[in-house]
TORMI-89071 format. One record per atom (N, C-alpha, C): x, y, z. Coordinates in steps of 0.05 Angstrom, whole numbers, padded with zeros to 5 digits, always signed. Example, Ala and Ser with C-alpha at 12.3 -4.5 7.8 and 13.67 -1.06 7.14 Angstrom:
<atoms>
+00264-00114+00156+00246-00090+00156+00264-00066+00156+00257-00045+00142+00273-00021+00143+00258+00001+00157
</atoms>
This chain:
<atoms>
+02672+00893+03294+02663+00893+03266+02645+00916+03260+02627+00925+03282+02612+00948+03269+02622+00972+03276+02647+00972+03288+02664+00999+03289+02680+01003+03266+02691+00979+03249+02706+00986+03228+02679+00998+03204+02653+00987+03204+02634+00991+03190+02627+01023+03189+02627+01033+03212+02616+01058+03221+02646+01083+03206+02661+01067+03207+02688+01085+03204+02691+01088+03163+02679+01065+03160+02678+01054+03120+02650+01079+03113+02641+01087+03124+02620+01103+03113+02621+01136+03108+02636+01144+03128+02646+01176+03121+02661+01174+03098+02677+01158+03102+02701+01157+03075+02682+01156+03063+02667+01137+03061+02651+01129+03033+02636+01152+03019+02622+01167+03038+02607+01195+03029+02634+01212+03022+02656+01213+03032+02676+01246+03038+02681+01232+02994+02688+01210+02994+02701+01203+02960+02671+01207+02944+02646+01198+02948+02637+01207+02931+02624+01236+02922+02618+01249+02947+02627+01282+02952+02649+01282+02927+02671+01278+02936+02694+01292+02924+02702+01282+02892+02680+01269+02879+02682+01255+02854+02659+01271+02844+02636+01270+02859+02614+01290+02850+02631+01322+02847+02636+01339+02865+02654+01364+02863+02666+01356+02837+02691+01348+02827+02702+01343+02813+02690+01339+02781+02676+01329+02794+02657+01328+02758+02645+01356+02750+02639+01370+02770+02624+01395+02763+02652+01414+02761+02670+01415+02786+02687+01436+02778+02694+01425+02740+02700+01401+02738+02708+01395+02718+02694+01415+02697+02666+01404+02698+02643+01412+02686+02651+01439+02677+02660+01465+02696+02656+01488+02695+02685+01494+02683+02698+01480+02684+02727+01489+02671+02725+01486+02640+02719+01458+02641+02713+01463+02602+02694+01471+02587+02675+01480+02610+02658+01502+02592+02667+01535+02588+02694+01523+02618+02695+01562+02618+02717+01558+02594+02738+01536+02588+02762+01533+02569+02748+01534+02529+02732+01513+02528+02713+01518+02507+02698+01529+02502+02677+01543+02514+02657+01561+02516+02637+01550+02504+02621+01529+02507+02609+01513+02489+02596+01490+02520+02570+01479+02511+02557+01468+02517+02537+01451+02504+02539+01429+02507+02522+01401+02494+02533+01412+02454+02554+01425+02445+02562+01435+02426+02550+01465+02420+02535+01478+02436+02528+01512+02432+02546+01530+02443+02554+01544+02426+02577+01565+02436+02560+01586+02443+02554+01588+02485+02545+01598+02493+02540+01629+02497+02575+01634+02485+02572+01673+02472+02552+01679+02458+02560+01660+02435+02536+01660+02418+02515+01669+02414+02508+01650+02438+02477+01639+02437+02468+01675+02456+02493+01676+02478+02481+01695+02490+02474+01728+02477+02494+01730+02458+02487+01745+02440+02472+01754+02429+02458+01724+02413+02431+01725+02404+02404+01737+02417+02407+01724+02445+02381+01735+02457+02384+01760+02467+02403+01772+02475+02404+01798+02480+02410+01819+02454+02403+01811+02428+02405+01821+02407+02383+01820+02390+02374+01852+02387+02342+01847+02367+02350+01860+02341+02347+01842+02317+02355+01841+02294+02319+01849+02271+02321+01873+02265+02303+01882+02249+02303+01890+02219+02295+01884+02204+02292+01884+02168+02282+01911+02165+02305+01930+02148+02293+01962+02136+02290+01953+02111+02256+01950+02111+02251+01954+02086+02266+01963+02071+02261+01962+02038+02274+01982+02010+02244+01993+02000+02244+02019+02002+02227+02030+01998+02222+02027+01958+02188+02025+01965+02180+02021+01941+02188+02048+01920+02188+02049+01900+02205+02079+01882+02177+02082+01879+02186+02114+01866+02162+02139+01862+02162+02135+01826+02133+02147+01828+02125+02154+01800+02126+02172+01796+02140+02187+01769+02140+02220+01767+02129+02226+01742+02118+02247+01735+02105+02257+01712+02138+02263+01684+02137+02280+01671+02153+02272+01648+02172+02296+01666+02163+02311+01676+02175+02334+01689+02200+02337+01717+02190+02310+01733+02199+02301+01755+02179+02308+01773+02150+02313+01769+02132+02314+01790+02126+02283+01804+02128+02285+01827+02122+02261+01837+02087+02261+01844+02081+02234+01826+02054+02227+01821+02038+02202+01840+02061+02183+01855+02061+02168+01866+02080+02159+01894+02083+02167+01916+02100+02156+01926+02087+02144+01954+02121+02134+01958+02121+02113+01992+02115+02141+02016+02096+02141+02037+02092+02158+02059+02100+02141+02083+02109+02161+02095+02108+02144+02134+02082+02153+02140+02070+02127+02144+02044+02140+02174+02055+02132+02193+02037+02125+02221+02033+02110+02246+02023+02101+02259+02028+02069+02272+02013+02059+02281+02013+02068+02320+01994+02075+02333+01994+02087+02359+01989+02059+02379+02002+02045+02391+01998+02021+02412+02008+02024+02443+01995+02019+02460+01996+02033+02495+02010+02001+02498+02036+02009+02516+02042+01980+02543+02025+01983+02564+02024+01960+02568+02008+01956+02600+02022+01941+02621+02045+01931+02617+02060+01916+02631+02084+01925+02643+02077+01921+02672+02090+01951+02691+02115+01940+02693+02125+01912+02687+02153+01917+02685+02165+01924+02663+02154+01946+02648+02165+01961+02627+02190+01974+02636+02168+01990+02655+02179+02005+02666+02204+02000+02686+02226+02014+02687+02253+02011+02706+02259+02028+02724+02250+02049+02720+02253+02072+02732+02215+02081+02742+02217+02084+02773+02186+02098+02774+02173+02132+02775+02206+02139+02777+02198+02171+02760+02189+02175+02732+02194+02152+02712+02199+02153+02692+02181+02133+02682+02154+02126+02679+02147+02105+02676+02145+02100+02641+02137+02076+02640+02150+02063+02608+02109+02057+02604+02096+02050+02619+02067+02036+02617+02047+02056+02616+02024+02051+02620+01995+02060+02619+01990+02062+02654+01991+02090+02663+01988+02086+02687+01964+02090+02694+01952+02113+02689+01923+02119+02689+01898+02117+02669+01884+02095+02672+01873+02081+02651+01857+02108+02645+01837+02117+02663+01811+02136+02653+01828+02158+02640+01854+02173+02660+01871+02199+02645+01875+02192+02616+01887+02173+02601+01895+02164+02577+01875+02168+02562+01853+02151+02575+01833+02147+02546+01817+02180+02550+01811+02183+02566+01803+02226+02557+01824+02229+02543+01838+02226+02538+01862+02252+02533+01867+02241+02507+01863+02215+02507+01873+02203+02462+01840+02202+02455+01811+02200+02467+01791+02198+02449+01794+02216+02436+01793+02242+02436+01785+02262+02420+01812+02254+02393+01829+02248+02394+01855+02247+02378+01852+02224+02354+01828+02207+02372+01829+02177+02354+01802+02176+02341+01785+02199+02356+01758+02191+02341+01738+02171+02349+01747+02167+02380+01729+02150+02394+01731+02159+02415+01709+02142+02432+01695+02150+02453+01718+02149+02482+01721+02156+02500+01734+02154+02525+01728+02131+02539+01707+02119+02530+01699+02094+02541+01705+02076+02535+01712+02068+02502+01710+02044+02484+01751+02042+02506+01762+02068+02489+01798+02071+02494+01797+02056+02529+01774+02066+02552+01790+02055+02573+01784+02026+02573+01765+02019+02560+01749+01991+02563+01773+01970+02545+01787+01978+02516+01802+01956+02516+01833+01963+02530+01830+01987+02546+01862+01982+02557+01851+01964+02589+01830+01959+02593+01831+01951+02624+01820+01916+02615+01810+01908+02591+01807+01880+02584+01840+01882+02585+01857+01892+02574+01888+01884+02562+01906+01877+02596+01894+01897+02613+01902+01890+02633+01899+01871+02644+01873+01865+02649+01856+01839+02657+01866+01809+02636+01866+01802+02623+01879+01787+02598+01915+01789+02607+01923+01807+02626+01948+01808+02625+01975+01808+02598+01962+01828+02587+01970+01833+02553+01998+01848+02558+02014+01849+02540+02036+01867+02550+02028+01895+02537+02020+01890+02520+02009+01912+02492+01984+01908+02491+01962+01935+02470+01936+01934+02462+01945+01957+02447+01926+01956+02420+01919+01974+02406+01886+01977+02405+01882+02004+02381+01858+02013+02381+01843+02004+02356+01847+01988+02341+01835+01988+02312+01845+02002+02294+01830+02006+02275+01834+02024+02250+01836+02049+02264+01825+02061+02282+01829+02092+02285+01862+02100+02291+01874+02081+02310+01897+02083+02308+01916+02083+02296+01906+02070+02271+01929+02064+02245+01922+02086+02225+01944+02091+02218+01956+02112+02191+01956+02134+02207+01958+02143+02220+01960+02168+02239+01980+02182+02217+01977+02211+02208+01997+02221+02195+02015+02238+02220+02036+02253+02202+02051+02263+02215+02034+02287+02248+02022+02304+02238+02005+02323+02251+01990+02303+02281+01976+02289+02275+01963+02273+02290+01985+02256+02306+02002+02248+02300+02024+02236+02319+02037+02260+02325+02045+02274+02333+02065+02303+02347+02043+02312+02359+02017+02314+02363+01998+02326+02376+01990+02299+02399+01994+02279+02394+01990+02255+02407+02013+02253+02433+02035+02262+02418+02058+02252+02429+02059+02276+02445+02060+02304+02436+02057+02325+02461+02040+02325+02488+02025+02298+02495+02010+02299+02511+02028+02281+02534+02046+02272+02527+02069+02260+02548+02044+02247+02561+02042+02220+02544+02010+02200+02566+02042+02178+02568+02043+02164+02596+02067+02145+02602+02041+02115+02589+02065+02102+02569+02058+02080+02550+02054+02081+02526+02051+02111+02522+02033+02110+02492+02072+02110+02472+02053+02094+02453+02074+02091+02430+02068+02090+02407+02094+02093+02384+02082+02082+02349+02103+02079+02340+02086+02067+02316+02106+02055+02302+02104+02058+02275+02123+02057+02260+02121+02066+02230+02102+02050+02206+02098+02061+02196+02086+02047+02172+02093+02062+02134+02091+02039+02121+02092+02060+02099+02068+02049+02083+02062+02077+02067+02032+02065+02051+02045+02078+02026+02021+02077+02013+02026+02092+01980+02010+02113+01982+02017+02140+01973+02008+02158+01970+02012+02177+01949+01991+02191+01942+01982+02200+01910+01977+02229+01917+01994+02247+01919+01997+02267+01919+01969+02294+01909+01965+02285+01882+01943+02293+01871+01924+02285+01866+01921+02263+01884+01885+02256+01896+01875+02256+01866+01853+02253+01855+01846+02249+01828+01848+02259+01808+01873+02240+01798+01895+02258+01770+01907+02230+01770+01892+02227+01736+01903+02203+01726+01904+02180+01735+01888+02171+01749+01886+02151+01776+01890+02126+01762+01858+02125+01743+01866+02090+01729+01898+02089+01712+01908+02115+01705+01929+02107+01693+01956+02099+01712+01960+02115+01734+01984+02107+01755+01971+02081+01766+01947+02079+01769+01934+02056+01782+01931+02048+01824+01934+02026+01824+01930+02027+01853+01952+02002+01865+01960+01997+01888+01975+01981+01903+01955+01969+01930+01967+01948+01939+01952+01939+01961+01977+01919+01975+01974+01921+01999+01980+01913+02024+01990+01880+02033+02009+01870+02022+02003+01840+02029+02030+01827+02038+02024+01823+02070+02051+01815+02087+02067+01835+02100+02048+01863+02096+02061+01882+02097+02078+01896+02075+02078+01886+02058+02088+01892+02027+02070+01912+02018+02088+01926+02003+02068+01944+01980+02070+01936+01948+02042+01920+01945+02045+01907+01921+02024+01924+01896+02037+01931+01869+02022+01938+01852+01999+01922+01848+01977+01928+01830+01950+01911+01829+01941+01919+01803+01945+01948+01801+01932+01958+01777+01942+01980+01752+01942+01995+01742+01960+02021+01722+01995+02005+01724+01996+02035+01718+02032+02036+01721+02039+02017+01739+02019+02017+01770+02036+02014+01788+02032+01969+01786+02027+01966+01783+02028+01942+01771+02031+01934+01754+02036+01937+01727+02051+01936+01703+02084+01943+01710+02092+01960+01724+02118+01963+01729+02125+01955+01756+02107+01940+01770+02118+01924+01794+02144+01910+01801+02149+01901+01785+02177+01886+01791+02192+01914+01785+02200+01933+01767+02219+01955+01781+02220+01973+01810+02190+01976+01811+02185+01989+01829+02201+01975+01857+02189+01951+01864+02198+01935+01885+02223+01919+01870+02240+01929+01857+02266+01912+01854+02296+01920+01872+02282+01935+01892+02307+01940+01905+02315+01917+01934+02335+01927+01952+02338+01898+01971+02332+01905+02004+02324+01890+02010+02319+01909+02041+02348+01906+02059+02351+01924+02081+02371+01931+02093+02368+01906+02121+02376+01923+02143+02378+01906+02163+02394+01922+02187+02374+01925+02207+02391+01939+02239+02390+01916+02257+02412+01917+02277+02422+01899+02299+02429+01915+02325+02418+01912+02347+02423+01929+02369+02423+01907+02394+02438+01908+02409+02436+01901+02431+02422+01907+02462+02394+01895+02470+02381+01903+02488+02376+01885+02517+02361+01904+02533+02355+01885+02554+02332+01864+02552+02318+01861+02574+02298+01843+02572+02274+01853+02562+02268+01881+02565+02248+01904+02560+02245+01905+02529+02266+01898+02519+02279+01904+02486+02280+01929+02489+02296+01943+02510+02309+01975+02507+02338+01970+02507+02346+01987+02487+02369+01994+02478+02386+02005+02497+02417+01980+02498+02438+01987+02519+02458+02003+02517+02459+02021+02533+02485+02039+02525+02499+02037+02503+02512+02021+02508+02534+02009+02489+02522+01992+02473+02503+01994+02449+02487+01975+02439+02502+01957+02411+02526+01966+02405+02530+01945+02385+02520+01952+02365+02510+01973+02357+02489+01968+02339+02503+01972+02307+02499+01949+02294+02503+01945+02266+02481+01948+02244+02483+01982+02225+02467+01982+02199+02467+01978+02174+02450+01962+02165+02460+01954+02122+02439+01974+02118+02445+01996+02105+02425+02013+02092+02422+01994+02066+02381+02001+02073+02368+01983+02046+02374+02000+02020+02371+01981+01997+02369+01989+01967+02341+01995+01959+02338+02020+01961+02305+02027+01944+02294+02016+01928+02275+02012+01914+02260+02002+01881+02269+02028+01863+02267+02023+01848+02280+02045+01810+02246+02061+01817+02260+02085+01808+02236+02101+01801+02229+02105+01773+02205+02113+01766+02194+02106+01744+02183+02133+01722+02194+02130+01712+02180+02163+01696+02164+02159+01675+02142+02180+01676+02116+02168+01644+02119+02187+01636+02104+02189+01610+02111+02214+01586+02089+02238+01597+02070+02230+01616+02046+02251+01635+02064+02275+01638+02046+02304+01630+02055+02327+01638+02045+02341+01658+02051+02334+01689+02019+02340+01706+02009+02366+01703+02020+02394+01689+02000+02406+01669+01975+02409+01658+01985+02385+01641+01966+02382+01613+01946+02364+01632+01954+02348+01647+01940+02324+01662+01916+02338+01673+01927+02371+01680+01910+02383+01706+01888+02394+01689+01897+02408+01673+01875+02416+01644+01853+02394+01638+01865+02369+01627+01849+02350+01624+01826+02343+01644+01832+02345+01673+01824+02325+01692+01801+02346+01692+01804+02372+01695+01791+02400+01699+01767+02401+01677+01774+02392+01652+01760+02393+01627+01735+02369+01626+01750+02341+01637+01729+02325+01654+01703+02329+01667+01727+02340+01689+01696+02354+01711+01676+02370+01702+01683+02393+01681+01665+02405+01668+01640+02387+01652+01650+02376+01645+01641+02359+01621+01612+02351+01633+01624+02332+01660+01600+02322+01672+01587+02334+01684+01594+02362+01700+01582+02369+01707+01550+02389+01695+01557+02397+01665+01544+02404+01642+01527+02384+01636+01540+02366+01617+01517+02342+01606+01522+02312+01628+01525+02304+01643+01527+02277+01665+01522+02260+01648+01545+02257+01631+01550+02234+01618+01550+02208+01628+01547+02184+01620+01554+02159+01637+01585+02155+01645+01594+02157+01617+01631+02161+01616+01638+02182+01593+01663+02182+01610+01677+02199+01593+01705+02189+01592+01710+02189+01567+01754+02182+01562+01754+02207+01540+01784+02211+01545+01799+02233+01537+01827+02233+01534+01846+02232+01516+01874+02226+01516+01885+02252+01498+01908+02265+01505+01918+02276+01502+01957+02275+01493+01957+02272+01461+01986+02265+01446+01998+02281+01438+02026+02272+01430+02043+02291+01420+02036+02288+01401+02041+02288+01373+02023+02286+01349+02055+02275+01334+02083+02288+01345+02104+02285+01334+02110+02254+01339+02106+02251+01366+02122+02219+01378+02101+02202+01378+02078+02211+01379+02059+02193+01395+02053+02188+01429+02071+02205+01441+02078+02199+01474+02051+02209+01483+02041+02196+01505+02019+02208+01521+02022+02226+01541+02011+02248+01540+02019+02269+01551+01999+02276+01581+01962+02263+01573+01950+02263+01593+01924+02243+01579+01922+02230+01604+01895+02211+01592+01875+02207+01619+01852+02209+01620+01829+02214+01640+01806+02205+01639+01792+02196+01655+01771+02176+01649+01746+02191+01669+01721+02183+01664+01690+02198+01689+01678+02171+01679+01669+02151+01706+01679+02171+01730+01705+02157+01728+01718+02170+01754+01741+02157+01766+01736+02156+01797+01767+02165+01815+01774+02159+01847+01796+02175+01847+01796+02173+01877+01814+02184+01888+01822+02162+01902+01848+02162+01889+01863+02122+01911+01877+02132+01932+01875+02160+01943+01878+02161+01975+01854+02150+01992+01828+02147+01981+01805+02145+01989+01788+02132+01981+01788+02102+01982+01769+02090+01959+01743+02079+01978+01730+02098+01983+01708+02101+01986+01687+02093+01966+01685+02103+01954+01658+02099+01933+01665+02101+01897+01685+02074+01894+01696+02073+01869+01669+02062+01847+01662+02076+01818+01645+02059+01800+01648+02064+01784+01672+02062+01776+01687+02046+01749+01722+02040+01763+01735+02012+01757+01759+02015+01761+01775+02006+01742+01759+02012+01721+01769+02008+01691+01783+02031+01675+01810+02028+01669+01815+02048+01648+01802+02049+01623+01785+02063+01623+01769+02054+01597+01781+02073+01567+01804+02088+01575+01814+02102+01551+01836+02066+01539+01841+02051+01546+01858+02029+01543+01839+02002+01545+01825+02009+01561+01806+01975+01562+01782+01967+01551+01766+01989+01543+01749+01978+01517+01755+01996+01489+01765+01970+01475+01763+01977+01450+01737+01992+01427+01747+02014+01408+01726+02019+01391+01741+02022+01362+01718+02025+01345+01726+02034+01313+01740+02072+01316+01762+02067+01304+01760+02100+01308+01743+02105+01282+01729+02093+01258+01716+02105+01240+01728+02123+01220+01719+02142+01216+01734+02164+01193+01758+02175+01200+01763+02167+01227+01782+02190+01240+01809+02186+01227+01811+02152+01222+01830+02138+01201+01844+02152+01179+01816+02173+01171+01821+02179+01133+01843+02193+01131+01849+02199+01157+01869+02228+01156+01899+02217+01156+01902+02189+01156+01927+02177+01157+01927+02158+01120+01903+02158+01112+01914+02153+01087+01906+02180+01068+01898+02199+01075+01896+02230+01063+01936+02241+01072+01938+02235+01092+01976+02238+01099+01993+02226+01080+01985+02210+01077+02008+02183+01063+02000+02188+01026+01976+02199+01022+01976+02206+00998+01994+02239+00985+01991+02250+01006+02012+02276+01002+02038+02273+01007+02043+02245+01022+02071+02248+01019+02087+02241+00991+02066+02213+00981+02081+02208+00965+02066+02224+00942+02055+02248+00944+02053+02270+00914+02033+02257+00900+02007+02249+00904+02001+02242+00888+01972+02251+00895+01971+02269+00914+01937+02274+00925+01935+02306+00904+01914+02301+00888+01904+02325+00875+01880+02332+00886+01880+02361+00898+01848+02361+00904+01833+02379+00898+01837+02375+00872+01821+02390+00845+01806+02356+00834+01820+02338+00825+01817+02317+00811+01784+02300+00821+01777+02294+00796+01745+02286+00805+01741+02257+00808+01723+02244+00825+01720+02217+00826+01687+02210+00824+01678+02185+00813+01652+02173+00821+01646+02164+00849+01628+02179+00861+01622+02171+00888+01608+02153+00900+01595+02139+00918+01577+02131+00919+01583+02090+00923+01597+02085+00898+01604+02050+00917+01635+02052+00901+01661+02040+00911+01680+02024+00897+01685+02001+00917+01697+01987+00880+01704+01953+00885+01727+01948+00879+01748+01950+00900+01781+01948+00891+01787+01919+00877+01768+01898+00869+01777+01883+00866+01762+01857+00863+01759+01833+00855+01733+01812+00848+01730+01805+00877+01750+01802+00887+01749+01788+00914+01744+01805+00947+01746+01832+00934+01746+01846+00959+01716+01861+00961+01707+01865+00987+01682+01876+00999+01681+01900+00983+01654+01908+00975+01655+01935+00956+01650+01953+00977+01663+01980+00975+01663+02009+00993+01638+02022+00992+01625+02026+01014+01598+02051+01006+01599+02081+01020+01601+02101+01007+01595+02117+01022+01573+02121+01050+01579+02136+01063+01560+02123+01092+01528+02139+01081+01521+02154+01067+01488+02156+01052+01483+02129+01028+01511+02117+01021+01500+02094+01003+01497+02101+00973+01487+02123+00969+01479+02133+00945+01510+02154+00936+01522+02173+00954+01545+02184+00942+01531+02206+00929+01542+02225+00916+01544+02255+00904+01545+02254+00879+01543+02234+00862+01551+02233+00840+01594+02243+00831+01600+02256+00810+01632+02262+00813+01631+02288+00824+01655+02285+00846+01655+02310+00856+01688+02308+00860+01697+02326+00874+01725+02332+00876+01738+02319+00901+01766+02305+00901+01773+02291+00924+01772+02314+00942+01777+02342+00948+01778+02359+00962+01742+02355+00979+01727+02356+00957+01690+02364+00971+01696+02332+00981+01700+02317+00969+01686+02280+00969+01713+02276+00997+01742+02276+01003+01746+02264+01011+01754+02279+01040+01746+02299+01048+01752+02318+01057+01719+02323+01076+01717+02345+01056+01679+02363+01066+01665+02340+01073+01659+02315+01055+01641+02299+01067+01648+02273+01067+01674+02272+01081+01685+02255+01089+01683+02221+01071+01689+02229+01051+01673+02206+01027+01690+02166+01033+01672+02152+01038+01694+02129+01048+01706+02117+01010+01693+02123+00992+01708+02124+00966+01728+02139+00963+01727+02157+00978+01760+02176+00968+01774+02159+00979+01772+02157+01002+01796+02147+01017+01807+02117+01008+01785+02101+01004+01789+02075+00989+01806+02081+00965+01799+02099+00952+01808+02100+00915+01841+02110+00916+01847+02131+00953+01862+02140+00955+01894+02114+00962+01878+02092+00969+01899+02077+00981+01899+02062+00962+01884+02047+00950+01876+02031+00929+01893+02039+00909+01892+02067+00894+01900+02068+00867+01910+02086+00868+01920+02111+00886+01940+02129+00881+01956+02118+00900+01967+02106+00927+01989+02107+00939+01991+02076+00944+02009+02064+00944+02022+02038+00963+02021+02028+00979+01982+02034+00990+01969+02029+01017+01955+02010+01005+01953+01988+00987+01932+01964+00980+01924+01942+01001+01955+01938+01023+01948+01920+01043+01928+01931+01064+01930+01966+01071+01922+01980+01087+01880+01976+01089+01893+01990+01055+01854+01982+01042+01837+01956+01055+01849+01932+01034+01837+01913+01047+01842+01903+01067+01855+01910+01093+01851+01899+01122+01825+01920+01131
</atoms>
């Protein structure tokens, strides 16, 4: 009896062996026949992870003067960030990381504007921390073109960058409150103030793109990378009636101004007289929105505080009386108060007392008489609503 026992137990292991096998070859056949697992189609999936899928922006559109001067546009800077993580690298002729902490940081302080100490001190915390990456702060970011090609000629193994776009204003302080300013949010370039926020939604109405490349574990790009591009749709560019010209005249005529009498403010606008189009408008103080350092005013004040224009008016109902033929300026009037009416505010000349009769030419003209101009809308032309508002 315990020889047949002893004989029931190999079998017994050799079938469940061979039921176990069976389930897995199984296993491996209909995953290799379906290609799918617990329902994930494992191409797929593998696809995915060996595939790094990145968003091209649509670049924000430019502002141009009436001319096609560009007043406003999108810039590349750069951002400068060191690897520290030596399996960057694949090759050891060729290294991908930060090999020599003290060589690096001599060789980028002078470039970044800091010390050799601060640069080796956060690449050797990043080491220590076991970081894969470190950057430098603000000194590292916006790097323009010049400063990155002088960076990059120093062949330091790790150092890298990466793109950025900002807004940039070509002519530094010219017309500033009127193009206005943008700011930064999500990485977005969002209007805030002038043009560039009043016409925000054109500016940013375009669609962003999209690159697809296939990499290793490094995220370096494989030979044969697959790589699929949607070139983005830009934002609409924007044109104002500004002549950067007349703008430069104006801005120039400014500076004078204050620098003579140091006014508190100064506004200044400059029209076509035919259309009405604005041709240049300027404010003291102002900024320079490449540099907002030390902004104290960020008010357009040629648009944001209202005034009386006063007499300046008379010359639009002195217009409207020559059109319609009826301005004599020989013809004499009483100066001094009129009352168009029981119900309406009576007119005073601005001495109150008036000239006694004098001629609409001396009265409404030479000394700017506020009875001419009243008597002019009032009772020679078809301006009565004009009068009493």
């Amino acid at each position: 009896m315990k020889k047949k026992s002893t004989e029931i137990m190999p079998l017994l292991w050799i079938c469940l062996f061979s039921i176990a096998f069976l389930i897995i070859v199984g296993r491996f056949v209909y995953i290799q026949a379906t290609g799918e697992v617990n329902g994930v189609d494992i191409k797929k999936l593998a696809a995915e992870k060996r595939t790094n899928e990145y968003t091209i922006p649509a670049k924000r559109g430019t502002i141009y003067d009436r001319k096609g001067m560009a007043l406003a546009q999108e810039h590349i800077v750069y951002r400068l960030y060191a690897v520290l993580d030596e399996k960057y690298t694949t090759n050891e002729d060729e290294p991908r990381h930060v090999i020599d902490i003290q060589t690096t940081a001599a060789k980028l302080a002078p470039h970044l504007d800091l010390e050799a100490s601060e640069i080796a001190k956060i690449l050797k915390n990043g080491k220590e921390d076991d970081r894969f990456q470190v950057e430098f702060g603000s000194n590292s970011r916006e790097l323009n073109q010049e400063q990155k090609d002088d960076i990059a000629a120093l062949d330091l193994p790790g150092i890298y960058f990466m793109e950025e776009p900002i807004r940039f204003y070509p002519n530094g302080t010219f017309a500033s409150h009127t193009i206005g300013l943008t700011d930064k949010q999500d990485n977005n370039i969002i209007g805030i103030s002038g043009v560039e926020g009043s016409m925000d939604e054109y500016l940013t109405g375009g669609e962003s793109g999209s690159i697809s490349y296939q990499r290793d574990k490094f995220n370096v790009k494989l030979l044969n990378p697959n790589e699929i591009i949607n070139k983005a749709d830009d934002g609409d560019n924007v044109y104002l009636t500004l002549d950067q010209k007349i703008q430069t005249l104006l801005e120039d005529s400014l500076t004078e101004v204050v620098k003579e009498y140091n006014p508190e403010r100064v506004t200044a606008i400059v029209m076509d007289p035919k259309t009405g189009e604005v041709l240049a408008m300027g404010n003291r103080p102002s900024f320079n929105p490449n540099n907002l350092g030390d902004v104290q005013n960020w008010y357009n004040d040629a648009i944001a505080n209202p005034f009386e224009p006063g007499s300046t008016m008379k010359i639009f109902t002195l217009a409207s009386a020559i059109e319609e033929g009826v301005w004599n300026p020989d013809e004499k009037f009483k100066s001094g108060k009129y009352k168009g009416g029981e119900n309406i505010t009576a007119i005073r000349d601005h001495n109150w007392t008036g000239w006694g009769n004098i001629s609409y030419l001396e009265g409404g003209i030479q000394r700017s008489s506020n009875v001419a101009a009243a008597k002019l809308a009032y009772e020679k032309s078809d301006l009565k609503s004009f009068y009493i508002t």
